[in-house]
Each structure stands twice: as C-alpha cells, then as structure tokens.
N, C-alpha and C positions, 0 to 999 in steps of 0.2 A: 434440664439440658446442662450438661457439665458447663463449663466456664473453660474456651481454651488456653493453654497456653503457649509460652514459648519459650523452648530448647534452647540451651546454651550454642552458642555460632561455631559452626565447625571449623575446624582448621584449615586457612587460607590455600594451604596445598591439597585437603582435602576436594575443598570450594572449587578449585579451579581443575581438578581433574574430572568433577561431575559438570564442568562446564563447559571442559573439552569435548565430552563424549555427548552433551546436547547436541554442541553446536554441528559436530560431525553429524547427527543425527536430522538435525535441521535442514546439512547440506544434501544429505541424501532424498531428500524430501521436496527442496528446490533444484535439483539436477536431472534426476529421475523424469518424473514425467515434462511429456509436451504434450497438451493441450492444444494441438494444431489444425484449425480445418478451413480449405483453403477457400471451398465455397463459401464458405459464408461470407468473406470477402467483407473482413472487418476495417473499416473506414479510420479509425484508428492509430491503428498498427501500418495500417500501409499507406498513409499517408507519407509516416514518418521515413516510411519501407523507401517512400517510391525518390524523397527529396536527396538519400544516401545514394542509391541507385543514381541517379542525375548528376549527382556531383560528381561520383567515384566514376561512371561509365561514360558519360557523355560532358564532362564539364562545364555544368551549370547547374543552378537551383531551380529550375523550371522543369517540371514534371512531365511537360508535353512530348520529349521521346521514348519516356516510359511506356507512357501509354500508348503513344505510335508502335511500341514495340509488340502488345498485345495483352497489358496488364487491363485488367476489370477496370472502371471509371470507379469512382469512388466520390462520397459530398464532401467531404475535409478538404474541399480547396480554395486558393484565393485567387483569385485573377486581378492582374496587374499589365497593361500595355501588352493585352491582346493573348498573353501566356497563363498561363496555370501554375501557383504554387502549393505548398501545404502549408494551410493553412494553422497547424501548429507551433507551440512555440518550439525556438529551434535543438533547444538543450541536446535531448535525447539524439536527433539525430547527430548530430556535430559527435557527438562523442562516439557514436557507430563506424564514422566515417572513415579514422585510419582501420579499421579491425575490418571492415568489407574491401577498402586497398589491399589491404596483406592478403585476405583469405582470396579475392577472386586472381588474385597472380600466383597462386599457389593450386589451388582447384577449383572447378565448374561449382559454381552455388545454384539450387534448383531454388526456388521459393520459398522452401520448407527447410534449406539450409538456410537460407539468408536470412529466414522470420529466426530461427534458432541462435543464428550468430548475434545479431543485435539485441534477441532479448533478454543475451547473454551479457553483454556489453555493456548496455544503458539499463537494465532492472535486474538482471540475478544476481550478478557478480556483486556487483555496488551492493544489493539489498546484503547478501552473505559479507560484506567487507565491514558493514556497518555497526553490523550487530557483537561483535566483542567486545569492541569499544562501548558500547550502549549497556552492557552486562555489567562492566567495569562498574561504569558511573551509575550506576541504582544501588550503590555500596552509600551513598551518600544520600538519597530518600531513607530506606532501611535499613536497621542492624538485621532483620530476619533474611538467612538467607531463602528459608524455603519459601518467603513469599516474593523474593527477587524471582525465583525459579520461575513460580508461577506467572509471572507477570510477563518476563523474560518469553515465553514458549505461547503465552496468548500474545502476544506479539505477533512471534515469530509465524505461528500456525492457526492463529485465531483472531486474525484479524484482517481488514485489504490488505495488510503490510505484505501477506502472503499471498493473496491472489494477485496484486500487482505483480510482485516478486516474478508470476510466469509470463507475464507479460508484456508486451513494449508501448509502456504510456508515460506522458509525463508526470505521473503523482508519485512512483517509486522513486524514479531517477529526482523530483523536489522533497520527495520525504528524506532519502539520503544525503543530499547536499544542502539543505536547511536544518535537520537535525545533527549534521557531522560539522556544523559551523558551530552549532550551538557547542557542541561537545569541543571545540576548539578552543571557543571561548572561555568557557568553564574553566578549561585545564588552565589557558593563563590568567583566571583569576584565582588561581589557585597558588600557582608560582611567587615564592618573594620577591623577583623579578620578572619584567615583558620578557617574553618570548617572540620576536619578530618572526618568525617562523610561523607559529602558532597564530598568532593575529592575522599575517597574510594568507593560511589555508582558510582562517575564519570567514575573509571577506573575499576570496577564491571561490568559497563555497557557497556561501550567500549570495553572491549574485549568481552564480552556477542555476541553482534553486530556482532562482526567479527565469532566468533565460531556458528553464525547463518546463517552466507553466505559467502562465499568465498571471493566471489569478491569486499567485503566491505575491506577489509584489508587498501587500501589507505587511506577510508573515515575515519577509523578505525585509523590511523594515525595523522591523522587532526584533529578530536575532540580531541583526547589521547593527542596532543600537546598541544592542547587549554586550557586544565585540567591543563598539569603541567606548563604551563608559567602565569598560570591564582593562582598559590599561591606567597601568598606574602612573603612568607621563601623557601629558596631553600629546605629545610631539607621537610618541609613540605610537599614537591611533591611526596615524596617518597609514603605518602597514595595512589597513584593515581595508582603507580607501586602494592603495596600492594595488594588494590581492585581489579585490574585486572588480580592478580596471580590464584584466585579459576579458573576463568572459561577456562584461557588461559592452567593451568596443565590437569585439566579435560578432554580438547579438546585431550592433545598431549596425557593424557591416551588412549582415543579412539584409537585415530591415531598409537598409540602404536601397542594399544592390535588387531586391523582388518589388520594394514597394516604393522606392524614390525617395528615403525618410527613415533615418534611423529611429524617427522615432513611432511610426507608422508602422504596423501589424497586419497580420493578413486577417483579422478580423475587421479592419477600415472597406476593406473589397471581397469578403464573401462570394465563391461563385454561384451559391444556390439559394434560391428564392428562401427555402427554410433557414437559412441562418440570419438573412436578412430582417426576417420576423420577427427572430428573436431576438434583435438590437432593437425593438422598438419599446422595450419597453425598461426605464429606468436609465444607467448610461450603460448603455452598448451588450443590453440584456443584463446585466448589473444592479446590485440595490432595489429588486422587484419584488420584495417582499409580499408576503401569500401563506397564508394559512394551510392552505393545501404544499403550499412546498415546503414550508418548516414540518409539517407530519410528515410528508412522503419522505424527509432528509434521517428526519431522526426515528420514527418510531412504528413507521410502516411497516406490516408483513411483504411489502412490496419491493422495498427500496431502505429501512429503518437501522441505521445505524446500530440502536440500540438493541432494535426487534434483532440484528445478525450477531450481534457481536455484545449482548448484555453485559459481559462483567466489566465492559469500559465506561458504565452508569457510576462505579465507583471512583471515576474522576473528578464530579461535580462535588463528591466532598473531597477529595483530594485536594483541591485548589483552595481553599479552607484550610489544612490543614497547612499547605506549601506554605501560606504566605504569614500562619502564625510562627515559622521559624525561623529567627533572626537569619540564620546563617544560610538558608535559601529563599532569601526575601525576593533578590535579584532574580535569581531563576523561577521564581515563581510568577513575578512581571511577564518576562521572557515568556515563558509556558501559554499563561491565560492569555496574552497579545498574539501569538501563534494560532489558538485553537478560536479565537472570541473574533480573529480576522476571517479565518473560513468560516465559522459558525454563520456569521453575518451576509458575509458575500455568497455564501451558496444555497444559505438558507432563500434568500432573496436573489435568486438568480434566474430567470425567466427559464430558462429550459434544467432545472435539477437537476431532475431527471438522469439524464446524461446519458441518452442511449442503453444500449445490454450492457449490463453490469450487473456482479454481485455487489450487494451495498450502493452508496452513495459515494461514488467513486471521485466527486470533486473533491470528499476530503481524505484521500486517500495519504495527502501531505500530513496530514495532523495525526497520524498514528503512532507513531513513536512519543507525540509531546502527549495526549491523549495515553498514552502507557504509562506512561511516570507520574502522571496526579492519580491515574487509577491504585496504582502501589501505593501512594503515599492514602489514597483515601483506604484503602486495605489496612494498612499500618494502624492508620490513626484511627479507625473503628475498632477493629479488634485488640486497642487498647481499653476501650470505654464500654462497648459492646459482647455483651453473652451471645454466642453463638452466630456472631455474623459470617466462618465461613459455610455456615448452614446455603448463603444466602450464595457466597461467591462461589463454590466450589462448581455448583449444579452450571450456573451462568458461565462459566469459563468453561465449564466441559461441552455446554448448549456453542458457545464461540467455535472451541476446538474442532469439534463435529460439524457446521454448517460451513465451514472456511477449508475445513482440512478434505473435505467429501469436494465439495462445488472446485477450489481453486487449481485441483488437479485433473478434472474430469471437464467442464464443462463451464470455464468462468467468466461464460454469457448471457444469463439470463433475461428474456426475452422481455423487453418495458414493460408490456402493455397487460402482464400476465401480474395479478394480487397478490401472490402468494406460490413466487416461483421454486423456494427451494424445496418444497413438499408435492406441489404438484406438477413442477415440471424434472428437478433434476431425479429427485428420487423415484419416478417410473422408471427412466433411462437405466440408474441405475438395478432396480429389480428386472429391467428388459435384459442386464448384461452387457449393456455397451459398453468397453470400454476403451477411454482415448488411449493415444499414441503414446509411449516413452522408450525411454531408452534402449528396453528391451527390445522393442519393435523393432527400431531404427538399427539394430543389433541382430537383425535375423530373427529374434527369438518368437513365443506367443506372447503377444502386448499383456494379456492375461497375469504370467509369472512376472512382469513388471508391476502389475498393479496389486497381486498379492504380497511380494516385497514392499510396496508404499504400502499399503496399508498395516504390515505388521510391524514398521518401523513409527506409522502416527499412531497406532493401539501402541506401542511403547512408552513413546514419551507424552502421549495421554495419561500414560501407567504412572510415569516417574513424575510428572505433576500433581496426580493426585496423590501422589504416596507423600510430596511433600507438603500438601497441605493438610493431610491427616495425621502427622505428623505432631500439627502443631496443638493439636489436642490433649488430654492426659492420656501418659499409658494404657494403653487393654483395651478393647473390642474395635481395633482399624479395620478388622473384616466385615462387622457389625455397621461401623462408620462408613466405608468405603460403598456398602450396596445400598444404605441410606442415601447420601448423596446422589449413586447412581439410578435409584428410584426417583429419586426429586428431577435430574436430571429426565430422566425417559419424561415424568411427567408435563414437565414445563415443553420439551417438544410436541410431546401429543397436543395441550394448551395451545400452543403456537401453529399448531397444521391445521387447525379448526379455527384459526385468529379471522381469517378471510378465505375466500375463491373468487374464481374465473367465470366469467360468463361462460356458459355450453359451446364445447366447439372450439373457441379461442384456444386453451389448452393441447387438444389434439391435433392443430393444426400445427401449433409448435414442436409438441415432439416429433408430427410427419415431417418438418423441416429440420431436425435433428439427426433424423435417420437417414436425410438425400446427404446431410454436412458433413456426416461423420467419416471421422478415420480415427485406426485404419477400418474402410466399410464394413458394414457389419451383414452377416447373415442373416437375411428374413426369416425370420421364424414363424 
C-alpha cells in the first residue's frame, strides 16, 4: 500500500474560494429541509416553543395559558407555586424571544412557523454563523488543507453538529456559544495586545453556553478559564467577568422569578414523576456512572457516538498529539477539559439515554471541540502511519451518510429501538417518505426538495473525498476513490448486522411514523 502523501498548500485565495462554495453548500443543506411533525409532539422543542410563546403572548414565563390555549401537554415541565414552567435551561429560549415579538406583529405564526422561526434563531443560524470562523482556526491544528476540508464538512454534515443544526435544543445553541468563546479567546491570545472586545464576547459567550444547557457548567468553566488566563494583564481579565455578567444575571432572573432562587432550576421541581426518578440517583440524576451508559453513550448501535459518527475516534489520538505541541499546549487543556467534562457527566448520568435522538445528544456541545483533536489525530497519524486514510476516509463517509440521510428526514430515533438507523430510518426511507422542506412549504413536490438536498450532500460527499484522495501519490484516484467506497459500503453492512429489535417493536415504530408524518404520505 503506497505511503500517502502531502501536496504542497494551495494558495490562500485559492483556500478560501473552495471554502466559500462549501460553506454555501453547507447553507443549502441547513435551510432546505424541515423536519417537522407536529404529532409527535416533541417534549423538547416545545417546551422551549411554549415558555417563548408565554412571554411574547401572554407576559409571563408560566406555560399555563399556552396550554389553556389548546397546546398538547408535554413532560419538560417544572412546577413552581401551583404553575407550570419549562423545565429547560433558558438560553435558547431567551434568544427566540425578540425574533417571535417581531414575526407575530408582523404575521399569523401557525405551529409549524413558530417551530421554523425559532429553530432558526437559537440552532441554524448560530450553527451557520459559527462555522467560518471554526474553518479559519483549523489553519493552526494543520498545514494540510485537504484535511482541514475533511474535517471541516464531517463536522458540518457528519456529525449532531448537523442534526441539532435542524433543530431547537440546547446543545447547538451551547456548542455554538462554548465553542465561539473558545474561538474568542484564542484570537486574543494571539493579539500582542488584550483585545477587551474579544475577552468580553469570550465571557458573553461562555456563560451564554452554560445558560443554554445545564450540564455544560464544567465545560463552561474550562473555556471561562481559558479566557481569563489567556489575558496578558491581570486587570484585563476582568472583561471576561464583565461579558459574562448579562447573560449569567438574566439566567438567575429567570430562576428568580419561576423558581424563588436564582439559583434554583426547574430541575429542583420536576413536574413528572419520571424526572423525579431520575434525580435519585448520584446528585440530581448526575455522576451515576454505569457500564451500560458509557457503552450506550459511546459505542452502541443504539445510541454510540462512535458507532454514528466513527472518524471522531481519531480524537483520542488527537489529544496526544494537541498537548505535545508547545504552541497549542493551552488549547489543548481547554479542548480535553471541554470534551473529558461531558464524557464524565453524561457518561454517568442516570437517564443517557436522553429520549429520540440521533446519537447521544447530551454531547452534542462537544462537537466542534471533539472536531479539532479529530484533525489534529488525522495530522499526526498520517505523519507516522502508511495508509491511515484507508481507515479515515471509509468512517467519515459511514458519519456523512448516517448524519446527512437521518438529520434531514427524520432526527428522532425511536429509544427503545437497537439499531435505529438501518432498521428504522432506512425502511421509511425505501417506503419513500419524505419530510417537509422548503419546497413544500413553497408550493412545490416535497419530492424535488429532497432531490435537490440530496444532490448537493453527494457533492460535497464528492468534494471530501476527492480531497482526501488527494493526499495520496499521483495515478489511480478512480481506483482509490471505489476502494474506499467499498470499505465504506462494507463497514455499513458490518454495522446493520451490529444488533436488532425485538419482533414487532420495529413495526410499531414505523406504524407511528406514518400517523407523524408530513407532509402525509400516501398508503401504498
């Protein structure tokens, strides 16, 4: 097997015109479809739906004229002094709040506007705002651009980075503002002088992060250090405290005004007996460590981080590589304190789990920090290693393909179901359903929308792998290119035979797929 190499670095104008036309591509991708189905009446999403709704229409954070008004009941609540709240953290919503002012004094929102505008607001946008800047900075893991590409686009379309992206939860909206601190911070340790600017968005965004998910508070800690030890005047750290004052008082107004205690949560009052079970064990369903939850988190047909999204296995040497270089020693702190907080807290967290989800969606924050040791482990193997992207190419096309099919069609996967992307989404999809987007909502057949997405991800499927064939000697990329794509085909037939469903479990789900669906589909 050849030995690959690597190409001299294309020219920075060249660089950044293939990166315009990704990221266009990316956008197409996050725009395009919605994934919207109203019955299924996701606990989630309309939690956060209903506390925006409350504010903007009735002024207050209590849920109770929402649902007087004729909204589904839903279990994400907390009850406090006899009312109803959501029981989420408030990030996401907060930031919805003026963008449902404007839109409902402007026109009628149906359900399916409002899920659209919000998860516009708090995960697409943000997720699309974040990622140029995160392109930027992988110029400093690698000189290789084609493996920035690569890395860059399993990101973007091969990882939860992208199934959150359609939806409205808090791990996009904390991957975005935990990552975009970090990236602040960086920039001014970069600077020969503080940038108070820069330090204040760091620690804006950093507690942003944390006021967007709970369970970020460690990772929320780690970047927030990163920030103040990364000024070069002590005095000057102080921005960082500054920045992070708006969003962390605003929080404990919340927590104030639904629970009597800014520092009190609507996980302190639970309104359903299930959540209450779940704080029984460790603190507050926390540090419950379980052999069954660290496989279901990471390596499950079920739920396995790894099992969805493999080429981000190249992390664990990536973090090896990060911390042997002087000059990202700090970032590399940063990084492992980041992903080794969730690893811990979710691993060991009494309900993993976490409802339908593609992946293990508590660590949905640590995708971006989780991207950048993956590159640096890519770098620093196929310095020492013959043939390692033998190993990456297949796994990041197996990510691309599991993340880029599920996050636009159907990114619910059913808990209880072993091995849902082969035997639940991929019938739907040979059934022909398919969801809602643009097109639809546009008159058109939803149909021609999902042929359009899908010829834009076989694209930049195309343009990934072309540059990591690339990085090979000259002559047989044809030869190379259906090599991998065999190893790929192979390793998912491997993985559809990993596990199954009890008899019946299965079919019961897709028959619940086909009452959920929009827009409804024809019995055939």
């Amino acid at each position: 097997m050849e030995e690959p190499t690597t190409p001299p670095a294309p020219s920075d104008t060249r660089e950044r015109r293939v990166a315009g036309l990704v990221i266009a591509g990316v956008a197409f991708l996050y725009l395009v479809p919605f994934p919207y189905f109203e019955r299924l009446n996701s606990p989630n999403e309309n939690a956060r739906i209903y506390m925006v709704k409350a504010a903007v229409e009735h002024g207050t954070l209590a849920v109770d004229p929402v649902l007087a008004s004729g909204r589904p009941s839903i279990v994400d609540l907390a009850r406090h002094d006899g009312r109803l709240y959501s029981i989420k953290a408030p990030g996401p919503s907060l930031l919805g709040i003026p963008f449902h002012w404007v839109a409902t004094r402007t026109v009628p929102l149906s359900p399916a506007g409002e899920t659209r505008l919000l998860r516009l607001a708090a995960s697409t946008v943000p997720a699309l705002v974040l990622l140029p800047f995160l392109f930027r900075f992988l110029r400093r893991v690698s000189p290789d651009a084609g493996f920035r590409l690569l890395t860059f686009l399993g990101l973007a379309v091969g990882s939860m980075y992208f199934t959150h992206a359609m939806l409205l939860a808090g791990h996009e909206t904390a991957a975005v503002a935990l990552c975009g601190s970090f990236l602040c911070a960086h920039a001014n340790r970069r600077r020969a002088a503080d940038s108070p600017a820069l330090l204040a968005v760091a620690g804006f965004l950093c507690a942003f992060g944390v006021a967007s998910e709970y369970q970020a508070f460690l990772a929320g800690a780690a970047v927030g250090l990163y920030g103040l030890t990364g000024a070069k005047r002590k005095r000057h750290a102080a921005w960082v405290v500054l920045g992070a004052l708006p969003p962390a008082v605003l929080t404990g107004l919340v927590h104030q005004a639904c629970y009597g205690s800014p520092f009190r949560t609507g996980h302190h009052f639970p309104a359903e007996e299930v959540f209450r079970q779940y704080q029984t064990c460790g603190w507050r369903g926390l540090f419950c460590f379980s052999w069954a939850g660290a496989h279901g988190t990471f390596t499950s047909p079920a739920n396995g981080l790894f099992f969805y999204a493999p080429w981000l296995a190249f992390a664990l040497p990536g973090f090896a590589f990060l911390f042997a270089r002087r000059d990202l020693r700090a970032e590399a702190w940063c990084l492992a304190a980041v992903v080794l907080s969730y690893f811990v807290t979710i691993a060991g967290m009494y309900a993993w789990k976490g409802g339908w989800s593609v992946g293990p969606r508590y660590l949905g924050a640590t995708m971006p920090f989780l991207a950048i040791a993956a590159l640096a482990g890519l770098d620093g193997l196929h310095r020492r290693l013959a043939g390692v992207l033998w190993v990456f190419l297949p796994t990041w096309l197996v990510g691309v393909t599991i993340y880029g099919l599920s996050s636009a069609t159907f990114p619910h996967f059913p808990e209880h179901l072993r091995n849902p992307f082969f035997e639940f989404l991929m019938p739907l999809l040979r059934q022909g359903l398919v969801p809602r987007n643009l097109g639809s909502d546009l008159g058109l057949p939803a149909a021609w929308g999902a042929v359009a997405y899908l010829a834009v991800l076989w694209a930049i499927g195309a343009v990934g792998l072309r540059a990591g064939l690339a990085r090979f000697p000259p002559g047989r990329a044809i030869l190379r290119g259906i090599g991998v794509a065999v190893l790929a085909v192979g390793l998912l037939l491997a993985m559809s035979r990993a596990s199954s469903s009890p008899p019946g479990v299965v079919e019961r789900d897709l028959a619940l797929a086909w009452r959920v669906w929009e827009p409804p589909p024809e019995r055939r």
